[in-house]
DRENLO-733244 format. One line per field, with one value per residue (C-alpha): residue number from 1; residue in one letter; x, z, y. Coordinates in Angstrom, 2 decimals, decimal comma, always signed. Layout:
# DRENLO-733244
seq NUM|...
type A|...
east X|...
up Z|...
north Y|...
***
This chain:
# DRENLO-733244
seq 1|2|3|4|5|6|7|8|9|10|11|12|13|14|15|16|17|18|19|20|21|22|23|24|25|26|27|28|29|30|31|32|33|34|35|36|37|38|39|40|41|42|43|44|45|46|47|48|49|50|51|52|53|54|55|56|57|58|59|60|61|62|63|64|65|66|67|68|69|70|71|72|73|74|75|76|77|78|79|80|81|82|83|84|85|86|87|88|89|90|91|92|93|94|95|96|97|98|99|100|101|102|103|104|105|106|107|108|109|110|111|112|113|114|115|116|117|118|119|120|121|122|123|124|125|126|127|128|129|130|131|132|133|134|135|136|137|138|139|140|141|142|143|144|145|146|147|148|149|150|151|152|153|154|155|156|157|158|159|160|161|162|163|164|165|166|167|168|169|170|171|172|173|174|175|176|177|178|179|180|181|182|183|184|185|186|187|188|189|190|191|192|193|194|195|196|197|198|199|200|201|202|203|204|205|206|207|208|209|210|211|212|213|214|215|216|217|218|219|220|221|222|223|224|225|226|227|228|229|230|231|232|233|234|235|236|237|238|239|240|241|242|243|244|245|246|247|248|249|250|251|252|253|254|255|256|257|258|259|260|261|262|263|264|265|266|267|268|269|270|271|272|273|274|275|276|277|278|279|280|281|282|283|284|285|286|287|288|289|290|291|292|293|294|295|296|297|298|299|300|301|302|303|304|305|306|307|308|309|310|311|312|313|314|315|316|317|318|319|320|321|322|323|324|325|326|327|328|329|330|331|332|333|334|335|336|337|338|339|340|341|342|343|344|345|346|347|348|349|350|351|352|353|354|355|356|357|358|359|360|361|362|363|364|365|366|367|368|369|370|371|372|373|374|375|376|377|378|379|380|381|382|383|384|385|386|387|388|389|390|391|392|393|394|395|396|397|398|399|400|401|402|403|404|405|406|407|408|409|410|411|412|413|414|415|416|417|418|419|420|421|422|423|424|425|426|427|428|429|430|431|432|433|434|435|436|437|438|439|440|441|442|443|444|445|446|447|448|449|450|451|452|453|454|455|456|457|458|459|460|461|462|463|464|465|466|467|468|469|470|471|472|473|474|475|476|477|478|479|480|481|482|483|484|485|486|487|488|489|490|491|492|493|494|495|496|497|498|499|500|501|502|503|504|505|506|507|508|509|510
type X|X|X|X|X|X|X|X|X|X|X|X|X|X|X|X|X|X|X|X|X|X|X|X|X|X|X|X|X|X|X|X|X|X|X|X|X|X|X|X|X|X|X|X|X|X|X|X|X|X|X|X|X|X|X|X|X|X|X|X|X|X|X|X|X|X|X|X|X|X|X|X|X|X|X|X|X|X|X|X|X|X|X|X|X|X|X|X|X|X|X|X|X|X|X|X|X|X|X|X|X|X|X|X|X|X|X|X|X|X|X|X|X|X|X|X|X|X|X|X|X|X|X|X|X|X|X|X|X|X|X|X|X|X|X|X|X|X|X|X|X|X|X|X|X|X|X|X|X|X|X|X|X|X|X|X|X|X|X|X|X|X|X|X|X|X|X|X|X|X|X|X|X|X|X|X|X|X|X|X|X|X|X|X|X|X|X|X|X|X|X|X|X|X|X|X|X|X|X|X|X|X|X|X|X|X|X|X|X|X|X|X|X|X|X|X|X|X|X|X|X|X|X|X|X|X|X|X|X|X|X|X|X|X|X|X|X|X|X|X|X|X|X|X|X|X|X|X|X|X|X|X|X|X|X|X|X|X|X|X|X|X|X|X|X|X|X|X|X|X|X|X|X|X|X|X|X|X|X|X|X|X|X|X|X|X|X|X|X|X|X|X|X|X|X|X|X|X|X|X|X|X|X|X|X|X|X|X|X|X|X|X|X|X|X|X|X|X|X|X|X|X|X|X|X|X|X|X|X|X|X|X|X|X|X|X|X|X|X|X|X|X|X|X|X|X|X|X|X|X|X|X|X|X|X|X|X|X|X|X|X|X|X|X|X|X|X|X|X|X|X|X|X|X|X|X|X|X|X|X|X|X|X|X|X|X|X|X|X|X|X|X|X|X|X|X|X|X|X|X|X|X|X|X|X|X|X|X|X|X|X|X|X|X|X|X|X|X|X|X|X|X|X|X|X|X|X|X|X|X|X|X|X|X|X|X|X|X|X|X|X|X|X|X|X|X|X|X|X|X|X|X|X|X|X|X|X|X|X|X|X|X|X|X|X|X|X|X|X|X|X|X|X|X|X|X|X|X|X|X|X|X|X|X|X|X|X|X|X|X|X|X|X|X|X|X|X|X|X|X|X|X|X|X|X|X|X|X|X|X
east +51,05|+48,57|+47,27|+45,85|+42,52|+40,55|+37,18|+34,76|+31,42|+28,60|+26,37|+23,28|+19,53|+18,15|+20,77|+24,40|+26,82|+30,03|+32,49|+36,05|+38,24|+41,03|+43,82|+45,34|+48,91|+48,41|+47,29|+43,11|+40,67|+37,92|+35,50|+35,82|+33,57|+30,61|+27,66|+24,53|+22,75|+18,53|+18,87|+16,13|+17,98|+15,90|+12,50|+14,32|+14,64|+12,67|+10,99|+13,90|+15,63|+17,97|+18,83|+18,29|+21,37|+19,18|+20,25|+24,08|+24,41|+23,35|+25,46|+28,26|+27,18|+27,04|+30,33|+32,31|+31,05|+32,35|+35,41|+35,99|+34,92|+37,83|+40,17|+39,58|+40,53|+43,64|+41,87|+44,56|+42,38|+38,67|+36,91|+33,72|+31,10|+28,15|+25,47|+21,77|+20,16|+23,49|+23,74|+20,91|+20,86|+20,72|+23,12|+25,35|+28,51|+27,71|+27,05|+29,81|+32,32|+30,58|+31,25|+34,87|+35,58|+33,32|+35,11|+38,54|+37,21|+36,49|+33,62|+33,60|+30,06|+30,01|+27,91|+25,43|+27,31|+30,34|+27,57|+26,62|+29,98|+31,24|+28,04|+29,01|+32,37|+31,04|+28,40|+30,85|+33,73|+30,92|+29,18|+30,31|+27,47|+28,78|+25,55|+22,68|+21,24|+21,98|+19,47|+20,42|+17,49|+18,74|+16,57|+16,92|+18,74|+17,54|+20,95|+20,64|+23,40|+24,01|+26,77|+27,99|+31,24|+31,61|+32,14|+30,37|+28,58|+25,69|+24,24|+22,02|+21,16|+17,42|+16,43|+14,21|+14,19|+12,39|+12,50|+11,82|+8,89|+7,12|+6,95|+5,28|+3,32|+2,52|-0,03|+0,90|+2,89|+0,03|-0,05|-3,77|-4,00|-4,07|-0,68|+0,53|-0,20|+1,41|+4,83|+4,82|+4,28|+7,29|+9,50|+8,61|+8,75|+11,95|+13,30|+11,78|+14,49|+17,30|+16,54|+19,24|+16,94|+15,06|+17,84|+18,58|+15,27|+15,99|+19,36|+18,46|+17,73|+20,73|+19,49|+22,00|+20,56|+18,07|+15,20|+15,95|+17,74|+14,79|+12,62|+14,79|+14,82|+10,59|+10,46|+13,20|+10,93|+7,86|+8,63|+10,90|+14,45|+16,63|+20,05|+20,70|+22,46|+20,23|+23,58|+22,83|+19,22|+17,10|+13,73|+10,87|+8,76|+5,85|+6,90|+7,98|+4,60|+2,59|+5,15|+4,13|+0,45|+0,34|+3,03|+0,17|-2,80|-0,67|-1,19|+1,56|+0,95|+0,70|+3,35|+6,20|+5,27|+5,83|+8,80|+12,00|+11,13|+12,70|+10,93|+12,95|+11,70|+8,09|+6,62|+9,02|+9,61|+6,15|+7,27|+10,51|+9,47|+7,19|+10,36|+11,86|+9,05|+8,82|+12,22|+12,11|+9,29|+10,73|+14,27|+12,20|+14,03|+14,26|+14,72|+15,57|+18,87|+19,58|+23,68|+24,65|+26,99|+27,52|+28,87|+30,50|+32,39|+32,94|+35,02|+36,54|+38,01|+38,90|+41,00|+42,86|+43,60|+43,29|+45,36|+43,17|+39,90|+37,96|+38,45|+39,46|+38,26|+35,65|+35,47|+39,41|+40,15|+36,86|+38,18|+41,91|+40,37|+38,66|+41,61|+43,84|+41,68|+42,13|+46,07|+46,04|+46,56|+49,92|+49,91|+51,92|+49,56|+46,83|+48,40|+49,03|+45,61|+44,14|+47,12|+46,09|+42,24|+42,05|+43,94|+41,93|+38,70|+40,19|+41,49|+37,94|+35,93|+36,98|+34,48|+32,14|+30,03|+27,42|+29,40|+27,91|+29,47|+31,14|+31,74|+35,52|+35,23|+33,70|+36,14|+38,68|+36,96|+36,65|+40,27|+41,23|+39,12|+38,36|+40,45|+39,58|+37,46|+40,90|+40,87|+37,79|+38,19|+40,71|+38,95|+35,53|+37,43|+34,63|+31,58|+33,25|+34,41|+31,10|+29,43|+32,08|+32,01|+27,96|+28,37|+31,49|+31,24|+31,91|+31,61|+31,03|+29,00|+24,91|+23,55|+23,33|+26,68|+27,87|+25,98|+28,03|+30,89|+30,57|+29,28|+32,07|+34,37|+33,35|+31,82|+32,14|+29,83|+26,66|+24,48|+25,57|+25,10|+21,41|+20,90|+22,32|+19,88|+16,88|+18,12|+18,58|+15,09|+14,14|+17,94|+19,46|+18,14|+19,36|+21,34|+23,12|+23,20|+25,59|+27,53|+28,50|+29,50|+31,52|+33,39|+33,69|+35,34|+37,41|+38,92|+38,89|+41,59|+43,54|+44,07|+44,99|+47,86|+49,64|+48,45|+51,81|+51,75|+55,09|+54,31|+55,99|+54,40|+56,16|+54,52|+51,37|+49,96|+46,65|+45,35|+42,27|+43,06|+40,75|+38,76|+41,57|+42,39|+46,31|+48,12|+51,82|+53,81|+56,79|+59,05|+58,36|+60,43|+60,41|+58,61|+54,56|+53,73|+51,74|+49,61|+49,64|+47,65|+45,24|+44,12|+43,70|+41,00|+39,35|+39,07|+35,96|+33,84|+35,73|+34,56|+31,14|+30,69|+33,03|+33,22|+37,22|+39,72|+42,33|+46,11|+49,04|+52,64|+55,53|+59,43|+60,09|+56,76|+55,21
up -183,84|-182,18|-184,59|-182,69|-181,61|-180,38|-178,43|-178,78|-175,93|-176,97|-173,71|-175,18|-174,08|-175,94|-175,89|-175,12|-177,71|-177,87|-181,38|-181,47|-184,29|-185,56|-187,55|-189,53|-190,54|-194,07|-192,94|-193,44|-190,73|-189,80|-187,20|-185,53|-183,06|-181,30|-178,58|-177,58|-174,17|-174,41|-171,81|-172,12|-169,44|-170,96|-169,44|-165,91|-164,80|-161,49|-160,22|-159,50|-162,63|-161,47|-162,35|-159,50|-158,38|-159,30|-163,21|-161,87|-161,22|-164,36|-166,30|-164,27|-165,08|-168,61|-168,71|-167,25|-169,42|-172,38|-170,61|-170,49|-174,51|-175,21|-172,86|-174,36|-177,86|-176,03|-177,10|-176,49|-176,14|-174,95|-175,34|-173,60|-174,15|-172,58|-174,40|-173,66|-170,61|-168,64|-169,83|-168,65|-165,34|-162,25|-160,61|-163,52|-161,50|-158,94|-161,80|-163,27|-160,64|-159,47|-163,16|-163,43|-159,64|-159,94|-163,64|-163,88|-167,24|-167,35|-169,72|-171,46|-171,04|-173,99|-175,08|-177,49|-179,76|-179,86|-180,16|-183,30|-184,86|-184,19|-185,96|-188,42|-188,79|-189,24|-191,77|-194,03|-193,88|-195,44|-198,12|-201,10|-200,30|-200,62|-198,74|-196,57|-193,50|-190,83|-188,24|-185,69|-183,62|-180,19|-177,10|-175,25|-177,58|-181,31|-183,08|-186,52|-188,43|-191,51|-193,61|-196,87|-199,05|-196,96|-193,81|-190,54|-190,62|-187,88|-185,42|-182,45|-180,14|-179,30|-175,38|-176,61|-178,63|-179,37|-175,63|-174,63|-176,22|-176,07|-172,68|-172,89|-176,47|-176,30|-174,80|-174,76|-178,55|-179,97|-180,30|-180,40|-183,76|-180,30|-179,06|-182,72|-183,06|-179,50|-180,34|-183,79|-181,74|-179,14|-182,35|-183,81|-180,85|-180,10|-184,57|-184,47|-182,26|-184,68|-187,59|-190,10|-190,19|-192,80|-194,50|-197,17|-198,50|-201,07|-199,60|-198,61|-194,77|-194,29|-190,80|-188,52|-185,32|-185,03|-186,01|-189,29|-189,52|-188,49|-191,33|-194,30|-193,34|-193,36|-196,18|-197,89|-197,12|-197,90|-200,76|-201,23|-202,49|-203,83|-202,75|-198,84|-197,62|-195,70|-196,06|-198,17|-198,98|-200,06|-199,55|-200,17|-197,89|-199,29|-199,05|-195,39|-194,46|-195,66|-193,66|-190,59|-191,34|-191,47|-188,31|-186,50|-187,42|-186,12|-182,00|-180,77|-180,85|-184,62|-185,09|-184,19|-186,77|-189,36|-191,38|-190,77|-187,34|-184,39|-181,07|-178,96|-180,66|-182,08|-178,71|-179,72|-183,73|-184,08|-181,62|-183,74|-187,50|-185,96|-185,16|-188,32|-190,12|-188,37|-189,04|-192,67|-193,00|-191,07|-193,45|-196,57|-197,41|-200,69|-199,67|-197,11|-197,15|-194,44|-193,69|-191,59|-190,14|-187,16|-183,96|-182,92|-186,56|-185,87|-182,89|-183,86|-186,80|-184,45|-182,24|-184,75|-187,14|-184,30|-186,88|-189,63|-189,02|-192,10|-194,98|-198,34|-200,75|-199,00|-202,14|-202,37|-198,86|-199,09|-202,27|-200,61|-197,36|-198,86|-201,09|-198,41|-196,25|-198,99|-199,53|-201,17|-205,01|-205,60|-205,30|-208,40|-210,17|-209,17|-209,77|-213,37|-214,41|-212,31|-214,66|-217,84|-217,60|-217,10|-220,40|-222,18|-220,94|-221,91|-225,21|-226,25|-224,81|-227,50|-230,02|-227,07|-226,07|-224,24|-221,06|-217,71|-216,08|-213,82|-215,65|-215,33|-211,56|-211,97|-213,55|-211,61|-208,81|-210,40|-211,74|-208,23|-206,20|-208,93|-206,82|-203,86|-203,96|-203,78|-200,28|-200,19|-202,62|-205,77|-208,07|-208,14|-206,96|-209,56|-207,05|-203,97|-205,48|-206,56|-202,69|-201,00|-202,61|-202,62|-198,74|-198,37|-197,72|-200,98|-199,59|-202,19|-204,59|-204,19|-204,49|-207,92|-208,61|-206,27|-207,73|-211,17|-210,02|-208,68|-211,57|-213,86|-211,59|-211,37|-215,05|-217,06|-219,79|-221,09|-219,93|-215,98|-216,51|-217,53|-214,50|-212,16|-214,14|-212,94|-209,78|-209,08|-211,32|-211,47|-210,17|-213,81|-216,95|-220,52|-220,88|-217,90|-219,00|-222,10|-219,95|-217,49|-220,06|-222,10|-218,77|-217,85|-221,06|-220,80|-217,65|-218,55|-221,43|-218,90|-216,88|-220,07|-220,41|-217,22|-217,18|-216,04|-213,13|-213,81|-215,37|-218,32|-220,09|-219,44|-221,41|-223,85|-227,14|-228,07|-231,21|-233,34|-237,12|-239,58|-237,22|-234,96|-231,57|-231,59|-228,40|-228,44|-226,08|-226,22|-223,31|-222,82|-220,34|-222,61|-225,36|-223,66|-225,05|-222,04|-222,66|-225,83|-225,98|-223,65|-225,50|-228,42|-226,34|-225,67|-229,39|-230,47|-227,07|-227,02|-230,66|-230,45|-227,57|-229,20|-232,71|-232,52|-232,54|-229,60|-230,76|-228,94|-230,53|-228,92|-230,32|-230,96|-232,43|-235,55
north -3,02|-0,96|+1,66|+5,53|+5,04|+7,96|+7,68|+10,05|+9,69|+12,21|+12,54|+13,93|+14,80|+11,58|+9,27|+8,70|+7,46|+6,30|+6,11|+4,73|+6,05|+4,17|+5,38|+2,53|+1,56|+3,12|+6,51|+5,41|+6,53|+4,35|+3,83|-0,07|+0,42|+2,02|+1,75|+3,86|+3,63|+5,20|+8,44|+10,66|+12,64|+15,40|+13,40|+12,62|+16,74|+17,28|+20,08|+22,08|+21,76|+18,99|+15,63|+13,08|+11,16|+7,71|+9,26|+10,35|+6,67|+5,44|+7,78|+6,79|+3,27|+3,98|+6,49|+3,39|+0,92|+3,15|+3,33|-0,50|-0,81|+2,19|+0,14|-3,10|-1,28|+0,45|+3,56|+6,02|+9,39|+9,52|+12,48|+13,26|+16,53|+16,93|+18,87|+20,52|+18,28|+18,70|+22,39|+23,21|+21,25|+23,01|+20,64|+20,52|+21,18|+18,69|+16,20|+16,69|+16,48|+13,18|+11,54|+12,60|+11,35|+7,89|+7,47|+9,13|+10,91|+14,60|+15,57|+18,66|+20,37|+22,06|+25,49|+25,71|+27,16|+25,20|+22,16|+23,77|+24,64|+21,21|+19,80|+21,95|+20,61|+16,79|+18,08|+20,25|+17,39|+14,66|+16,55|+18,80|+21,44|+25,40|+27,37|+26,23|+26,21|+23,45|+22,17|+19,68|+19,08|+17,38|+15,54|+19,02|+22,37|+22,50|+24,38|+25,81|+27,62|+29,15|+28,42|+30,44|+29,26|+26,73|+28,88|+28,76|+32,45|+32,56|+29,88|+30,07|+27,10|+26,95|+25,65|+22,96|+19,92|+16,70|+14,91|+18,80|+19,30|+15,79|+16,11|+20,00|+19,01|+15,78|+12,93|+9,52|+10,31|+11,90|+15,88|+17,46|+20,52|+22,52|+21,08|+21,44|+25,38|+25,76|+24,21|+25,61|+28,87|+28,60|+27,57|+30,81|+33,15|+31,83|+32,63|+35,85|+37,15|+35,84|+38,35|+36,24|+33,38|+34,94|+36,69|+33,82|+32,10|+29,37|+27,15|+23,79|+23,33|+20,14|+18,43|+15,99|+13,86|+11,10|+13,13|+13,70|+10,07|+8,50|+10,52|+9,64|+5,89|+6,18|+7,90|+5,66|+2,54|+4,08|+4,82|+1,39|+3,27|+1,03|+2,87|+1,49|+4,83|+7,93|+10,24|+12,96|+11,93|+14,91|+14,90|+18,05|+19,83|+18,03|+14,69|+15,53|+17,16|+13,99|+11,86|+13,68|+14,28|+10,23|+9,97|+12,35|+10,08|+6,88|+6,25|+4,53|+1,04|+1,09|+3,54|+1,03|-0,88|+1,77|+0,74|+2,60|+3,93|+2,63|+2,11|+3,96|+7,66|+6,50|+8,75|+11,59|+11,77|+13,74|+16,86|+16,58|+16,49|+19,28|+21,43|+20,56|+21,64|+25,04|+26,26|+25,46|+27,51|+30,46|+30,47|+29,79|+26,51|+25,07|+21,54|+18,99|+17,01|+14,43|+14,54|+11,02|+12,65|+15,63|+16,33|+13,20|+13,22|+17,04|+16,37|+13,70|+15,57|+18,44|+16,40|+14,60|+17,09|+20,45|+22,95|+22,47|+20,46|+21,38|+19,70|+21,35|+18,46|+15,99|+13,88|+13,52|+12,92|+10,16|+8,59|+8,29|+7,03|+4,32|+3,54|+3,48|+1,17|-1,67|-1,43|-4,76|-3,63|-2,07|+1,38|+2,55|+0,08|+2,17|+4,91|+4,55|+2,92|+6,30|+8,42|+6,44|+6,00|+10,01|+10,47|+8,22|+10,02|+13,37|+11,96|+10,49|+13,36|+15,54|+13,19|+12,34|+15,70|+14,17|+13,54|+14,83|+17,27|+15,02|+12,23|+12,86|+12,89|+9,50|+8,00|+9,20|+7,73|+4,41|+3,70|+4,52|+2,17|-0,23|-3,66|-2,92|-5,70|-7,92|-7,28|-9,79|-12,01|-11,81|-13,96|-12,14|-8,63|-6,87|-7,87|-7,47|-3,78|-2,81|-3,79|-1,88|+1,21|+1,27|+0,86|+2,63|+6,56|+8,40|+11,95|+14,51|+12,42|+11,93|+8,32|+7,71|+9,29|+6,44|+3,66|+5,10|+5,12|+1,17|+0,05|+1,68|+0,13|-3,14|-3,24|-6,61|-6,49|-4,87|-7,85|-7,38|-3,58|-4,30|-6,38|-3,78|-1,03|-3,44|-4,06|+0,28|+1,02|+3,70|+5,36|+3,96|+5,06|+3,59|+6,48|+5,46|+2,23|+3,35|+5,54|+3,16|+0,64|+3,12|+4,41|+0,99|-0,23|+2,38|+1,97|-1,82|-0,03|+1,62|-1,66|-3,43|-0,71|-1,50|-5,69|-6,29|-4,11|-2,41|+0,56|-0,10|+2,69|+6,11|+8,52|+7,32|+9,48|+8,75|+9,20|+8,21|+7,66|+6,40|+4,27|+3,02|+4,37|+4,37|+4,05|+5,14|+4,18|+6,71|+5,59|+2,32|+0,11|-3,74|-5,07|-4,45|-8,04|-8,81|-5,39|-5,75|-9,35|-7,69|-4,79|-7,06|-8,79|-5,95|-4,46|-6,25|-4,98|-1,70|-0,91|-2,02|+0,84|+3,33|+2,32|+2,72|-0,42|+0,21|-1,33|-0,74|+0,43|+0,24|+1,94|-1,56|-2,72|-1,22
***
């Protein structure tokens, strides 16, 4: 069966990217493939503002070969937009018409602003963020937007970016304190006639695009982070202005071999950091957070879901995603171990106050993705969970909330716990250490309850009396003898972390 596919091509100043979507069988989304072609169609305008038909053909080249990928995946839709370098080309039209003749695929050449709202979209559909600014800072247009309750409130898109400006700022990848003060200068010429930038100090300044990408992954491996993800990585203004004081110093032969920095932007990630660094100045920012996601994800979402492309609940819709992209477990299983492990947590929270905040949300998370590993491997599921849902993308939680949630899910024993702890120092503390193995004894509890998979158990009372942790089954659908034996197994380990012996009573059991 061939599932919807949707192909999205992002023609932009730097580079040129194509995504295919695929919606599977179960309702998931995921992306199965994906190519980028180096453009710097930014770098190739002549004199008159044009782009010579030497780079027409290449597009074409590359346009077709994008083409043949989507047909190969019997891509049903393929959507193109063109952004800044063609927007601002003085032979756009001629371009344009020349691409959709020479490949049968018309490309949207889309306006700054619509750039920036569909950025927008991809940001606010991957992170659980309510106000901030957002910067995305292209090879050609720099857009920043401000966002309050989650809405889309002001945006402007900026006529220069990071190809832009290396070739105005920049000699041979270095930029002179001369060069420096003379960007920093057009960047804040250009603010000072969009009075709002300065109206809310304080939110954190989110950035999408390769600029920002590239920063988090040299500041990950500088300062060697444990946690192999760059979405939703916040970093502060002084960590980011020693990054680019020592980016500055570097000429370019030594600067490719900075970790985390690919070669194909070492001549242009100075002018770009350099933008970067402006703005968040100019809006007062309290922080930088790098989002992995933007306008390709923006459109995607706003062609398969036009009436209502914004998400209400990024974390649910993740969570489900994920879930739904490992249908191996039987859903009503799930289902009840999710129903059963949140009743547990609520019951036992009552004597437990020193739960985080969202250490419901965690568990919630964890009973529902906690076999997905099965769809590796049955027999070590509890590894195999733990790697996909650290690599998987848990929207709406921040790294170590992730790492959590895996490790509640695919907890075994205190002993593993402690080597995952060493393994994440310093992202783990001891506290967490306790946490994880209560949350994951607890949700081992809740799997216990339904061993059988046949949700025997139609309505459960818990209660704790005289150091035992009574579980009533009130309906119950045969004798539970199966869930029974394993919640005996679990008593010794689930009192030494609780200091409560779980036992099971059924109507016919006493």
């Amino acid at each position: 069966m061939i599932e919807q596919r949707i192909g999205i091509i992002d023609i932009g100043s730097n580079s040129i990217r194509l995504v295919v979507y695929e919606r599977t069988s179960s309702g998931a989304h995921r992306v199965i493939d994906g190519s980028k072609r180096s453009a710097r169609l930014s770098e190739q305008i002549d004199d008159n503002g044009a782009l010579p038909d030497k780079i027409i053909d290449e597009l074409v080249d590359t346009i077709n070969h994008f083409r043949l990928i989507c047909a190969h995946h019997r891509t049903g839709l393929v959507r193109a937009v063109a952004t800044a370098a063609i927007r601002n080309a003085t032979n756009k039209q001629h371009l344009l018409q020349r691409v959709e003749t020479e490949s049968g695929l018309p490309i949207e050449l889309i306006s700054g602003e619509e750039e920036a709202s569909y950025g927008f979209l991809g940001m606010i559909n991957s992170m659980d963020v309510k106000d901030g600014f957002l910067i995305d800072i292209g090879g050609g247009s720099t857009e920043v937007s401000l966002f309050k309750d989650r809405t889309l409130v002001q945006a402007v898109s900026f006529p220069f970016g990071c190809v832009s400006l290396t070739r105005r700022f920049s000699s041979k990848g270095a930029v002179s304190d001369d060069q420096l003060r003379a960007l920093e200068q057009l960047v804040e010429e250009a603010a000072e006639r969009e009075a709002w930038l300065k109206w809310s100090p304080d939110l954190p300044l989110i950035g999408v695009g390769g600029t920002i990408r590239a920063l988090g992954k040299i500041h990950q491996a500088h300062v060697k982070y444990p946690f192999e993800s760059y979405h939703n990585y916040p970093m502060s203004g002084s960590a980011t202005d020693d990054l680019f004081d020592m980016l500055r110093k570097e000429p370019l032969d030594k600067r490719n071999k900075i970790p985390g920095l690919s070669k194909d932007r070492i001549d242009i990630i100075v002018p770009g950091i350099a933008i970067l660094r402006t703005i968040y100045r100019i809006i007062g920012a309290s922080t930088y957070v790098i989002c992995g996601a933007g306008l390709r994800d923006g459109l995607f979402f706003s062609t398969r879901f036009p009436e209502k492309p914004k998400l209400d609940d990024v974390l649910t819709y993740s969570v489900n995603n994920i879930a739904a992209l490992h249908p191996e477990a039987p859903k009503q299983h799930m289902m009840q171990v999710n129903r059963i492990a949140l009743q547990l947590f609520d019951s036992l929270e009552l004597q437990q106050l020193f739960f985080p905040e969202h250490a419901r949300l965690w568990i919630d998370t964890a009973s529902i993705l906690y076999r997905i590993g099965a769809s590796i491997d049955y027999y070590d599921y509890t590894k195999h969970t733990f790697y996909l849902m650290i690599n998987s993308h848990i929207n709406g939680f921040s790294h170590k909330e992730i790492l959590l949630c895996a490790a509640i899910a695919s907890y075994k024993n205190k002993n593993r716990v402690r080597q995952l702890a060493a393994a994440y120092r310093p992202m783990l503390s001891e506290d967490d250490v306790t946490l994880i193995c209560k949350l994951g004894s607890l949700l081992q509890l809740a799997v216990a309850l339904d061993r059988s998979e046949t949700q025997a158990i139609g309505r459960l009372v818990i209660e704790n009396a005289g150091g035992k942790l009574e579980l009533r089954a009130i309906r119950a659908d045969g004798s539970l003898a199966v869930e029974r034996k394993e919640v005996d197994t679990l008593a010794h380990d689930f009192k030494k972390l609780w200091g409560l012996i779980p036992a099971l009573y059924a109507p016919d059991y006493r």
